[in-house]
C-alpha positions as CSV (number, residue, x, y, z in Angstrom):
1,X,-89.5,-338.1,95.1
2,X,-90.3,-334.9,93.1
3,X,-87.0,-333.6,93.6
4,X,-85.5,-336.6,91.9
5,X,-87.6,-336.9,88.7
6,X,-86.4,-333.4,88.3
7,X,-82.8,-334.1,88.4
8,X,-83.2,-336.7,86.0
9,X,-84.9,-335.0,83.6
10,X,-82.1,-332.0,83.6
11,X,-80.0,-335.2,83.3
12,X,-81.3,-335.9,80.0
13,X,-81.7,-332.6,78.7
14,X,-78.3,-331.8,79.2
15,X,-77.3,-334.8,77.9
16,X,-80.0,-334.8,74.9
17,X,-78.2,-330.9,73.7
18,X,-74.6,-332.8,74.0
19,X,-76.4,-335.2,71.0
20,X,-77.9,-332.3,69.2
21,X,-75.3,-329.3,70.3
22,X,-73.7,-326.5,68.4
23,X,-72.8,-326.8,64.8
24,X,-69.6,-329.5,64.0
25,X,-66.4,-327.1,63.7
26,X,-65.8,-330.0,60.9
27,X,-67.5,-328.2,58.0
28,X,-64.1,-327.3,56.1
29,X,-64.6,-324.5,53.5
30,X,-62.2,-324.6,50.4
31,X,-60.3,-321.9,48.5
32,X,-59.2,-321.5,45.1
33,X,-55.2,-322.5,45.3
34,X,-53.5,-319.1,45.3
35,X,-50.4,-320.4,43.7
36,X,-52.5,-321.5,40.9
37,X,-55.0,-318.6,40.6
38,X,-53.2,-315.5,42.1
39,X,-55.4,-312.8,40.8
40,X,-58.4,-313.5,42.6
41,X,-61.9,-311.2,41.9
42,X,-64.6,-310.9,44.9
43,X,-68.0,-310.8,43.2
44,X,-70.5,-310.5,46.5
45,X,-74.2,-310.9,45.4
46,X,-73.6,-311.9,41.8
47,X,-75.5,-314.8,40.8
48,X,-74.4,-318.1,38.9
49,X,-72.9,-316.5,35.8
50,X,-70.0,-313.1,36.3
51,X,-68.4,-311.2,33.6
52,X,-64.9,-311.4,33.6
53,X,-63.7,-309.6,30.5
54,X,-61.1,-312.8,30.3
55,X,-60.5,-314.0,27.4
56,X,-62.2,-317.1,26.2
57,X,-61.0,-320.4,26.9
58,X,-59.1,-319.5,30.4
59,X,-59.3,-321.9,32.9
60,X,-60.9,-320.0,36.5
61,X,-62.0,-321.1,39.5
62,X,-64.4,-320.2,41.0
63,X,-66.3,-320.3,44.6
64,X,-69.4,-320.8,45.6
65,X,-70.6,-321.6,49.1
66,X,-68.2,-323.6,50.9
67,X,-66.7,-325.5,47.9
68,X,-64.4,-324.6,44.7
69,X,-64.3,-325.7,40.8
70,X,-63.1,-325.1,37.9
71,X,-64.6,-323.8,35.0
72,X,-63.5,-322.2,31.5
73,X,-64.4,-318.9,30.1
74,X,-66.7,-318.6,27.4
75,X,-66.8,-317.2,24.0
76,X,-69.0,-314.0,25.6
77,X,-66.0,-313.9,28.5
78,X,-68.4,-315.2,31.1
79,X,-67.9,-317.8,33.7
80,X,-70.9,-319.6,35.2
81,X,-71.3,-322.1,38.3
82,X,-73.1,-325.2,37.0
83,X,-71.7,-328.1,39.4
84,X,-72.1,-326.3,43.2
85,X,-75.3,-326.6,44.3
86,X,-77.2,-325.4,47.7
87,X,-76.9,-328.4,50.0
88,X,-80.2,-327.4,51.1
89,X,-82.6,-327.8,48.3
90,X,-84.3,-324.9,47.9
91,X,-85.6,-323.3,45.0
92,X,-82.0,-322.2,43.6
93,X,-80.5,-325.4,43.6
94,X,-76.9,-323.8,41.9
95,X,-75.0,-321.6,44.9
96,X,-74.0,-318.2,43.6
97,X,-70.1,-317.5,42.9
98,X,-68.5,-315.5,45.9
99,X,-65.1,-315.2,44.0
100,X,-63.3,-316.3,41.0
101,X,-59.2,-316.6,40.4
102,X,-57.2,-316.9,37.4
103,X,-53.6,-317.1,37.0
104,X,-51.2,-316.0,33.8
105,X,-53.3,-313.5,32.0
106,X,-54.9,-309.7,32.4
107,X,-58.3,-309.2,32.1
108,X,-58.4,-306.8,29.0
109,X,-58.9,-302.9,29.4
């Protein structure tokens, strides 16, 4: 009798983790178009806002987390993340930028 409350409850452990599992190998993680925005610029550990020394105006895009946008350069030649937030809530709601691209232009010297 033992023996066979045991199996079923392996039964529905196993099948409880099938329910709960590994994380979904859905999650899709997007990328600034290269054709658009060849020159792209890693900024690891920078924060919402980058200097880019582009000149005002240019469009960019810029990542952050798993998802892109677009943004334009300001007067100052800084670009800041204001639409990708953490999709867990924390205390820094906007998601740092990883990397920004631009196409048809050099940063000045």
């Amino acid at each position: 009798m033992h023996t066979s409350i045991k199996l079923a409850l392996a039964t529905c452990a196993v099948a409880s983790f099938g329910l709960v599992g590994a994380p979904s190998a859905n999650a899709v993680t997007e990328h600034c178009d290269s054709a658009t925005y060849p020159n792209k610029v890693e900024t690891p550990g920078a924060g919402t806002s980058v200097d880019t020394g582009l000149t005002p105006g240019t469009t960019v895009c810029i990542k952050a987390g798993n998802f892109v946008t677009t943004v334009t350069v300001a007067s100052d030649g800084t670009i800041t993340n204001t639409t990708i937030r953490n999709p867990n809530g924390t205390t820094h709601p906007l998601l740092g930028i990883s990397y920004y691209a631009y196409g048809g232009q050099r940063p000045p010297s």
